[in-house]
C-alpha atoms as an extended CHARMM CRD file, in Angstrom:
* protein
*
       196  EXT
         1         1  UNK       CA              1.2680000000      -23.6780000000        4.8580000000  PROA      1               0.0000000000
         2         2  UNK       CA             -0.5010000000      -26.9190000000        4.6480000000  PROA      2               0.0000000000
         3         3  UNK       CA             -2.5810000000      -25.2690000000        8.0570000000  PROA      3               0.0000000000
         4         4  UNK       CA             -3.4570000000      -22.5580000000        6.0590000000  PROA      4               0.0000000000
         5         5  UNK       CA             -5.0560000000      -24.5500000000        2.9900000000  PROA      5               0.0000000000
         6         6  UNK       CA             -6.8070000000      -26.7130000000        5.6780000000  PROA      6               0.0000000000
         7         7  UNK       CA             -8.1690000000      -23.4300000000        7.3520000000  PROA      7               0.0000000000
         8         8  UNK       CA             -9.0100000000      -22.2830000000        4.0680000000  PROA      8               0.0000000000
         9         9  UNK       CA            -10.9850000000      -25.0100000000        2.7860000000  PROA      9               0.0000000000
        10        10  UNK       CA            -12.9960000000      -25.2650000000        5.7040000000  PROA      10              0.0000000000
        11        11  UNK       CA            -13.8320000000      -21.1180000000        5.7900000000  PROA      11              0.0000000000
        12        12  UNK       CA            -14.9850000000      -21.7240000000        2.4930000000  PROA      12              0.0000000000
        13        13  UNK       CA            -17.3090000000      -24.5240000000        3.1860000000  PROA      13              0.0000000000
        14        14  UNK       CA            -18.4470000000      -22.9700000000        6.1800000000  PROA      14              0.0000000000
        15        15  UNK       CA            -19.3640000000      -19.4540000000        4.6880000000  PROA      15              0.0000000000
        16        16  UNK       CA            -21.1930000000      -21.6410000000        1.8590000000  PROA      16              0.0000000000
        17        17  UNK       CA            -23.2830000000      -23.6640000000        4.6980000000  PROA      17              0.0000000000
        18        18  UNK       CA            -23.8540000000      -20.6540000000        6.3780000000  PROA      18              0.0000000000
        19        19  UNK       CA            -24.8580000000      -17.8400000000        3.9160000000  PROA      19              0.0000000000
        20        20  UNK       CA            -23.0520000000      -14.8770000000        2.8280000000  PROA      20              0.0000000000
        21        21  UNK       CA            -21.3440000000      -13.6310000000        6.1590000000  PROA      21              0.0000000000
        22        22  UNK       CA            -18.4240000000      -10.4710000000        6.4180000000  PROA      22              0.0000000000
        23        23  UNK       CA            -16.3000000000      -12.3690000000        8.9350000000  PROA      23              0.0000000000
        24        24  UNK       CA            -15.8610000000      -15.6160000000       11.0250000000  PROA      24              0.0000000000
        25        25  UNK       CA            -13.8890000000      -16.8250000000       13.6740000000  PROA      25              0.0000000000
        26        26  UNK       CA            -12.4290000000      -20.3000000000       13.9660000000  PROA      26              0.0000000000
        27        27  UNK       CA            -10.4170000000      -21.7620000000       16.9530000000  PROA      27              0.0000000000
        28        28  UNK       CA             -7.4670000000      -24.2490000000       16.4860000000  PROA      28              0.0000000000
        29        29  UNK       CA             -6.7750000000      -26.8700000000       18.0590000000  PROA      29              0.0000000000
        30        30  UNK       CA             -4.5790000000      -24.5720000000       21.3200000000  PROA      30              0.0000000000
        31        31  UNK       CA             -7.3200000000      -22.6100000000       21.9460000000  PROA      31              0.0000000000
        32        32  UNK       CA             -6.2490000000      -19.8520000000       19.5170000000  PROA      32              0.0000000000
        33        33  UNK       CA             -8.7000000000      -17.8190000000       17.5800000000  PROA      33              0.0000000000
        34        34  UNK       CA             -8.3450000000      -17.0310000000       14.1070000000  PROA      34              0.0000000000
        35        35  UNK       CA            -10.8060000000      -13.9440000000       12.4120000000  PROA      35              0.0000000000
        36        36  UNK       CA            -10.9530000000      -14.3690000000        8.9490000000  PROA      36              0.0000000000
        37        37  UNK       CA            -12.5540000000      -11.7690000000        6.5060000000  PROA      37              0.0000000000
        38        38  UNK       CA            -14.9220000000      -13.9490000000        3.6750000000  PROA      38              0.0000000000
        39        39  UNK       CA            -16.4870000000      -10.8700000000        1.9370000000  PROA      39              0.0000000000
        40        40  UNK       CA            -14.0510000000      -10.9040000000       -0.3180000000  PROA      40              0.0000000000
        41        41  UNK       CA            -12.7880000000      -14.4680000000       -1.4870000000  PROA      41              0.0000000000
        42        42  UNK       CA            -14.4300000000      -14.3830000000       -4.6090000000  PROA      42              0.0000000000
        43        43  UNK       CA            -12.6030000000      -11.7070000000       -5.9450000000  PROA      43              0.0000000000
        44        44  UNK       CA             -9.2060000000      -12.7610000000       -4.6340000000  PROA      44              0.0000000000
        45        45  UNK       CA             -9.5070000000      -16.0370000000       -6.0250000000  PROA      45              0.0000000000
        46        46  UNK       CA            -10.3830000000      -14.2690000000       -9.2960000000  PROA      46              0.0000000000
        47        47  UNK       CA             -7.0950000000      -11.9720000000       -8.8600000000  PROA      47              0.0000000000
        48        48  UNK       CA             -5.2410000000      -14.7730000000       -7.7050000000  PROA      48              0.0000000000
        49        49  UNK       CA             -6.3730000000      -16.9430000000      -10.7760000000  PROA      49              0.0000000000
        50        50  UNK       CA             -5.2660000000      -14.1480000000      -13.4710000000  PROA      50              0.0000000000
        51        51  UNK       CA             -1.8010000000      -13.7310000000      -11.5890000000  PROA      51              0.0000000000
        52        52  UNK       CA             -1.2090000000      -17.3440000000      -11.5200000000  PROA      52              0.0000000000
        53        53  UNK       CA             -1.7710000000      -17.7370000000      -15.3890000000  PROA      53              0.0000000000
        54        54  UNK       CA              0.6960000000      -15.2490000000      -15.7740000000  PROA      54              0.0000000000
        55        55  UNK       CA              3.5150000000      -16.4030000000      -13.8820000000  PROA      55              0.0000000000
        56        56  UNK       CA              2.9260000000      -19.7930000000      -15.3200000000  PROA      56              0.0000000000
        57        57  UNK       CA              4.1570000000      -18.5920000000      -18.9260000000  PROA      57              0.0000000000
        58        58  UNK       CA              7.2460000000      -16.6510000000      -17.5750000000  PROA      58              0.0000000000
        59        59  UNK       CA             10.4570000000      -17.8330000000      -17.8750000000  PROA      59              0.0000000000
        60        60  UNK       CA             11.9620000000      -18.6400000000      -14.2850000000  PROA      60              0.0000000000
        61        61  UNK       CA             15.3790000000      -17.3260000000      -12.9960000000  PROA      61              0.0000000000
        62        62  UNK       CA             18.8370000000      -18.6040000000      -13.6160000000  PROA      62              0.0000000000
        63        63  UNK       CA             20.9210000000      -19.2600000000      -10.5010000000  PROA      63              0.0000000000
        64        64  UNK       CA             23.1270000000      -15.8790000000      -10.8130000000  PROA      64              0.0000000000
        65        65  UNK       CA             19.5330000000      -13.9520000000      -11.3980000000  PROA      65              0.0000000000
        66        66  UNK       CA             18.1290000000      -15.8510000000       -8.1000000000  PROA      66              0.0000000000
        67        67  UNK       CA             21.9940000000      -14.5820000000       -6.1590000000  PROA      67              0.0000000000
        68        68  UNK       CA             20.9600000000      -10.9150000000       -7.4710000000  PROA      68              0.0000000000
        69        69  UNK       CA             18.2790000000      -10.6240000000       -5.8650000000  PROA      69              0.0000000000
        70        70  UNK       CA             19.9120000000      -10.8760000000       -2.2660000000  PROA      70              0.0000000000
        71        71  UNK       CA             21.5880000000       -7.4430000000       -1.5100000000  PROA      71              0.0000000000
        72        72  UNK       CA             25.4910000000       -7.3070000000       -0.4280000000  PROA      72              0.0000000000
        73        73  UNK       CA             24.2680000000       -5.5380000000        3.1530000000  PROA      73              0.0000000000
        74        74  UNK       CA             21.4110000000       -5.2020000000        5.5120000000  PROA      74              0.0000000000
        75        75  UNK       CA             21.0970000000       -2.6090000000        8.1960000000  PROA      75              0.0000000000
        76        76  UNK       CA             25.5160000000       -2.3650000000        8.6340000000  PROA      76              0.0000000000
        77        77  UNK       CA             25.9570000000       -6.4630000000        7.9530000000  PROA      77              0.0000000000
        78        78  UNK       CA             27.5880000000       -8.6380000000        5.1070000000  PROA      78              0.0000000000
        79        79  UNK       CA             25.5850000000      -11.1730000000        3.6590000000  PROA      79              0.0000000000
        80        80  UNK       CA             26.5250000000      -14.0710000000        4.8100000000  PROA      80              0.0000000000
        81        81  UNK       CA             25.4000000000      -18.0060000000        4.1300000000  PROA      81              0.0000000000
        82        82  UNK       CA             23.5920000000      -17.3310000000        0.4210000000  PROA      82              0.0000000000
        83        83  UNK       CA             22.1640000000      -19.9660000000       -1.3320000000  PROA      83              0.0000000000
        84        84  UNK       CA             20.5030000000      -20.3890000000       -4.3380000000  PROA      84              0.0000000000
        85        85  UNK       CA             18.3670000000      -23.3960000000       -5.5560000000  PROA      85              0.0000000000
        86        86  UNK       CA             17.1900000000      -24.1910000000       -8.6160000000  PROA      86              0.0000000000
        87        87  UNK       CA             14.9170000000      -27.5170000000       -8.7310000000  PROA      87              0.0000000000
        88        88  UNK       CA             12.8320000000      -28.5390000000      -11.6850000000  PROA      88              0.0000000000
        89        89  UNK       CA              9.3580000000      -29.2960000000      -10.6020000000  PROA      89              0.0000000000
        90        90  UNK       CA              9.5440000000      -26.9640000000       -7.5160000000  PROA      90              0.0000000000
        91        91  UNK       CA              9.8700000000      -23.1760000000       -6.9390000000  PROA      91              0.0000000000
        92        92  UNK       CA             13.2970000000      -21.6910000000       -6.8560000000  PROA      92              0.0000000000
        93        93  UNK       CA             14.7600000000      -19.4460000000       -4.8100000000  PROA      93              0.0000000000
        94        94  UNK       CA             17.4240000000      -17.8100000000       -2.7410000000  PROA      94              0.0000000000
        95        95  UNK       CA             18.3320000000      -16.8370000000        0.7010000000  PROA      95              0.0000000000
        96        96  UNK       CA             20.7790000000      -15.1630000000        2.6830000000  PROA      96              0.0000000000
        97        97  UNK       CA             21.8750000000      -14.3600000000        6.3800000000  PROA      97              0.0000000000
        98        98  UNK       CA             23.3300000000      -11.0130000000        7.9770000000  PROA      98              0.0000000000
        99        99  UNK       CA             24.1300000000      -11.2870000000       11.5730000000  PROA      99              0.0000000000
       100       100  UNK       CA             24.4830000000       -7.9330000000       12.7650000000  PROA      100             0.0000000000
       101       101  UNK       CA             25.5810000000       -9.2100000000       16.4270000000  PROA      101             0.0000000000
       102       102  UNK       CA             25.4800000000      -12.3680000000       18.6720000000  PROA      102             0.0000000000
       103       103  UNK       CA             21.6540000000      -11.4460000000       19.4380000000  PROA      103             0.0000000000
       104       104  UNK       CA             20.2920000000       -9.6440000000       15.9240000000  PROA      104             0.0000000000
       105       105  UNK       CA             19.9360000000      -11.2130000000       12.7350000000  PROA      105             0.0000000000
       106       106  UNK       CA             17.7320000000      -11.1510000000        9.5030000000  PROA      106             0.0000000000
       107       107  UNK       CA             16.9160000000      -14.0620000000        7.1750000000  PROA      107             0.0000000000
       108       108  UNK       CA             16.2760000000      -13.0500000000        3.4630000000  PROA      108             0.0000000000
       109       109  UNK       CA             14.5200000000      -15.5050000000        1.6990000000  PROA      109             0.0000000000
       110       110  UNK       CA             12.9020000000      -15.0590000000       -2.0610000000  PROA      110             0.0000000000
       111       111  UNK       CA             11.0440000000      -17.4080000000       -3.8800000000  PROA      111             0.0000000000
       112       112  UNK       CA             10.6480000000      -16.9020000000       -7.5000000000  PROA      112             0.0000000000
       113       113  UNK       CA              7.0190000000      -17.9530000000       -8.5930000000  PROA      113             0.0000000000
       114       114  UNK       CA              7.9990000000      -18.1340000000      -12.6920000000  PROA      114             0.0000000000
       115       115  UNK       CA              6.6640000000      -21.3020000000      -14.4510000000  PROA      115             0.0000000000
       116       116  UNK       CA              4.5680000000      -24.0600000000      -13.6860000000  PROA      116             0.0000000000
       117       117  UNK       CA              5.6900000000      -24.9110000000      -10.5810000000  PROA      117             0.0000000000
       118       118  UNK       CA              6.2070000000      -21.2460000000       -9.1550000000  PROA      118             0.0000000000
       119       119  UNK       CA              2.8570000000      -20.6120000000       -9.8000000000  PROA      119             0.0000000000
       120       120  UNK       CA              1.9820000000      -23.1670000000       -8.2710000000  PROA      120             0.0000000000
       121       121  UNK       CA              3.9620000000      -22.1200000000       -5.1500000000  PROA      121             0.0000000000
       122       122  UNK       CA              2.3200000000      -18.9830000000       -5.4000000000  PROA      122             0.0000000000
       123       123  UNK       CA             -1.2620000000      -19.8640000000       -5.2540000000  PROA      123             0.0000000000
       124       124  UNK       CA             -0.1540000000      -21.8800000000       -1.8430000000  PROA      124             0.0000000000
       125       125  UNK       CA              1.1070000000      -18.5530000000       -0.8460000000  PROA      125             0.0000000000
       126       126  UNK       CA             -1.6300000000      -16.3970000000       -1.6620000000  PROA      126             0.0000000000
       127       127  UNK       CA             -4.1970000000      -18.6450000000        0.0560000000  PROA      127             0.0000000000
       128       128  UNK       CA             -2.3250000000      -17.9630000000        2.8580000000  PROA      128             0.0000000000
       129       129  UNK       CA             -2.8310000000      -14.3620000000        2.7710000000  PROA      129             0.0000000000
       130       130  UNK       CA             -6.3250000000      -14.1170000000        3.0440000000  PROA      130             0.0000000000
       131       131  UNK       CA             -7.4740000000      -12.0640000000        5.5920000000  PROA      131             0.0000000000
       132       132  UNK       CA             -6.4000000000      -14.1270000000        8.6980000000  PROA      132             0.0000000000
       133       133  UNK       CA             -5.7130000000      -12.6220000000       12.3670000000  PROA      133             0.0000000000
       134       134  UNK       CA             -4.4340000000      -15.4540000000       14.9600000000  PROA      134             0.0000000000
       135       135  UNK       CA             -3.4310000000      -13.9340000000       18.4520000000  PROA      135             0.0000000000
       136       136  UNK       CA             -2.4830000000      -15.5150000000       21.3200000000  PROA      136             0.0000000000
       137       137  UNK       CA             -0.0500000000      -15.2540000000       24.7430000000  PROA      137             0.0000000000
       138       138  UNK       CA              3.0710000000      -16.5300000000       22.6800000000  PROA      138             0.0000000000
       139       139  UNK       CA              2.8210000000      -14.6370000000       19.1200000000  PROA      139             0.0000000000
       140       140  UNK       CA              0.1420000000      -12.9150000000       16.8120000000  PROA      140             0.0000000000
       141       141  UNK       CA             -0.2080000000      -13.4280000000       13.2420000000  PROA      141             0.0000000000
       142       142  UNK       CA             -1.8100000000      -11.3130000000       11.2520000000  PROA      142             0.0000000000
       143       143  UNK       CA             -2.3130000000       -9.7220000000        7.1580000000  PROA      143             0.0000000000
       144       144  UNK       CA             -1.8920000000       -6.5210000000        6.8280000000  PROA      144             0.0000000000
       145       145  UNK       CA             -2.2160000000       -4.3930000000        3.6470000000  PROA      145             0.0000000000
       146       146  UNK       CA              2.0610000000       -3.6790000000        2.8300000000  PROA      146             0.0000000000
       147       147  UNK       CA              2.5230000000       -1.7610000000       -0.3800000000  PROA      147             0.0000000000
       148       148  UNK       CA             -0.9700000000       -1.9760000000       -1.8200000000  PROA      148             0.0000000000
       149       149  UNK       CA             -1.0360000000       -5.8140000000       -1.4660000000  PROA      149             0.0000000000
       150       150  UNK       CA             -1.4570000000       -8.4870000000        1.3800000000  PROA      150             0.0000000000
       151       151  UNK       CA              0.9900000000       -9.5970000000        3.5380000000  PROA      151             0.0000000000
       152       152  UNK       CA              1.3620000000      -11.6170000000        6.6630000000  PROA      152             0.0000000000
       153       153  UNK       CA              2.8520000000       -9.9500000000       10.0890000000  PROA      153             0.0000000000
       154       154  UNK       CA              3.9370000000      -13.0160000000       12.6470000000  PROA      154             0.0000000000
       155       155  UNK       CA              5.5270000000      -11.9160000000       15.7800000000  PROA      155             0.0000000000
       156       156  UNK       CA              7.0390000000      -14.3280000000       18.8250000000  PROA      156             0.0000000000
       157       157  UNK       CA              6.1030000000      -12.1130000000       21.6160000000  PROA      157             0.0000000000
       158       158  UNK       CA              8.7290000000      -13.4280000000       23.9380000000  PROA      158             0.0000000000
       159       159  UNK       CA             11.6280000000      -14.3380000000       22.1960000000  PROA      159             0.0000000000
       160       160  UNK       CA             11.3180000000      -11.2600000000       19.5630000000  PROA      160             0.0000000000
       161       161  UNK       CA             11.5660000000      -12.8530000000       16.6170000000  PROA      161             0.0000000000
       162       162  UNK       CA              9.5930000000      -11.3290000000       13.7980000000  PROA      162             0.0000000000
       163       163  UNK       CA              8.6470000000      -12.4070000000       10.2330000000  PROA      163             0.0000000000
       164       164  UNK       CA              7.1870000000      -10.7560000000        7.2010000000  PROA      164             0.0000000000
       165       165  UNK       CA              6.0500000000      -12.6230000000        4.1680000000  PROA      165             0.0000000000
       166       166  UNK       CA              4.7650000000      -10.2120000000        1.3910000000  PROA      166             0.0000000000
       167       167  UNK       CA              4.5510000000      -10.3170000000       -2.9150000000  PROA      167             0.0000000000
       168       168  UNK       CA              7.2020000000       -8.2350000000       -4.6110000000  PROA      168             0.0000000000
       169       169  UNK       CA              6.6950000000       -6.8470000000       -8.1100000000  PROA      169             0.0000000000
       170       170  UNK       CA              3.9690000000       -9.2350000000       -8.7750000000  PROA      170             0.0000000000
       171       171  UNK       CA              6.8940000000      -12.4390000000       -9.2620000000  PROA      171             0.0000000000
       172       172  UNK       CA              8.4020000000      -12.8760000000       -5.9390000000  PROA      172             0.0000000000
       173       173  UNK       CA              7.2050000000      -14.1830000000       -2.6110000000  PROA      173             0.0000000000
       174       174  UNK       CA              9.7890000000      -12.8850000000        0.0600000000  PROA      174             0.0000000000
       175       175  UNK       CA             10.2270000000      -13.6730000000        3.3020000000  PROA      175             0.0000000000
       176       176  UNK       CA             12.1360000000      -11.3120000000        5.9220000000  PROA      176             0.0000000000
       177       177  UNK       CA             12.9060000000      -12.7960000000        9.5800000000  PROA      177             0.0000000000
       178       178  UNK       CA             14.2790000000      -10.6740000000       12.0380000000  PROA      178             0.0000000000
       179       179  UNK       CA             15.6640000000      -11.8770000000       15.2630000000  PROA      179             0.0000000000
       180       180  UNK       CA             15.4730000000       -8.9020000000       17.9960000000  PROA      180             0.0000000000
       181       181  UNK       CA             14.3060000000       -6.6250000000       14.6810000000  PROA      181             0.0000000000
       182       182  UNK       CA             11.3470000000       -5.9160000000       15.0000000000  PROA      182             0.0000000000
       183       183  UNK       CA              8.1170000000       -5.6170000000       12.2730000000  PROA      183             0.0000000000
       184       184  UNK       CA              9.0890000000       -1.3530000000       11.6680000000  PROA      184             0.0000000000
       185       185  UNK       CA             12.6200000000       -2.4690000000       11.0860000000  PROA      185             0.0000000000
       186       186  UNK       CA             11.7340000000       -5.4310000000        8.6380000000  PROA      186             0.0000000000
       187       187  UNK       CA              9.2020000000       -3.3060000000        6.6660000000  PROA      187             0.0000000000
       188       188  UNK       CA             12.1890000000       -1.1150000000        6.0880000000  PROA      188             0.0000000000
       189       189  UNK       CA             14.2510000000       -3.7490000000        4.9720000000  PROA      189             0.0000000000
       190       190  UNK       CA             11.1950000000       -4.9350000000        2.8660000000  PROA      190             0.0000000000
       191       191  UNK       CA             11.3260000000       -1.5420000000        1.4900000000  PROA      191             0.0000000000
       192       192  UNK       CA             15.3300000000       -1.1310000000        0.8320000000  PROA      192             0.0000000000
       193       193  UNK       CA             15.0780000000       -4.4380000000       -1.3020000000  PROA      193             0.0000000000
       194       194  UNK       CA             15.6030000000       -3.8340000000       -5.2350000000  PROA      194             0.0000000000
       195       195  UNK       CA             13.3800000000       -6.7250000000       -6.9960000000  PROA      195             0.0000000000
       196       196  UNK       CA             13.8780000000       -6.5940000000      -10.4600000000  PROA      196             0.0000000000
């Protein structure tokens, strides 16, 4: 994440140096490239502004509220290994595992972004989901547009491990990795998952 704000920071100086521009590309420090779409900052930073005052006067989630939001089963498999943290000063959140075989597995995680600190953790988060493309011989990353709002695609390439990082119900940052699932299957998933 702390790559992300770096990037960030730097797009935005360099768009201001270099006049109003749609897109630019950026290498790191492997050789990737990284497109990122400017012609719109202003207006996310406006959105992402609003949202973040919002979340800052809601209440965040008791522990059994956090568990709740982690379904029993995922595609056939019992959730297995939840946790759920609650830490003043930081975000909380909860996760859980559900092995479906020796070689298949999703992660659930879900961060609720309630209070001070949340929203905090969600302005991190919603930096990163500018419009940012990074592909390369071992994995892409990408946002993509998931259920009207951003979210960021990253796929190993040759290990098959997928994740998918999107904003549910305007409170939660969730995070679905999928090990030989692939990005249709997660956004599925993403899909099945009852947010309250």
């Amino acid at each position: 994440m702390r790559q992300i704000l770096v990037l960030f920071i730097a797009i935005c100086t360099i768009a201001a140096c270099n006049g109003k521009k749609d897109k630019i590309t950026v290498k790191d420090d492997s050789g990737g490239k990284a497109t990122v779409d400017v012609s719109k900052m202003e207006e996310a930073a406006n959105k992402m502004k609003n949202r973040s005052e919002e979340l800052q006067k809601l209440t965040p989630l008791s522990l059994d509220e956090l568990k709740a939001l982690l379904p029993e089963e995922i595609m056939g498999a019992k959730r297995d290994n939840m946790e759920a943290t609650k830490m003043a000063g930081l975000a909380n959140f909860s996760k859980a595992e559900y092995r479906m075989n020796d070689s298949t597995e999703v992660e659930l995680n879900v961060f609720d972004c309630a209070g001070t600190a949340g929203a905090g953790y969600y302005n991190m988060a919603f930096i990163g989901m500018m419009s940012f493309e990074k592909d390369n011989d071992e994995e892409y990353t990408k946002t993509t547009d998931f259920n009207g709002d951003k979210a960021i695609e990253t796929c190993q390439k040759k290990s098959n491990h997928c994740e998918l990082t999107f904003f549910g119900k305007d409170r939660y940052m969730v995070q679905l990795k999928g090990d030989n699932v692939g990005m249709d299957q997660l956004k599925k998933i993403a899909n099945s998952l009852n947010l309250k």
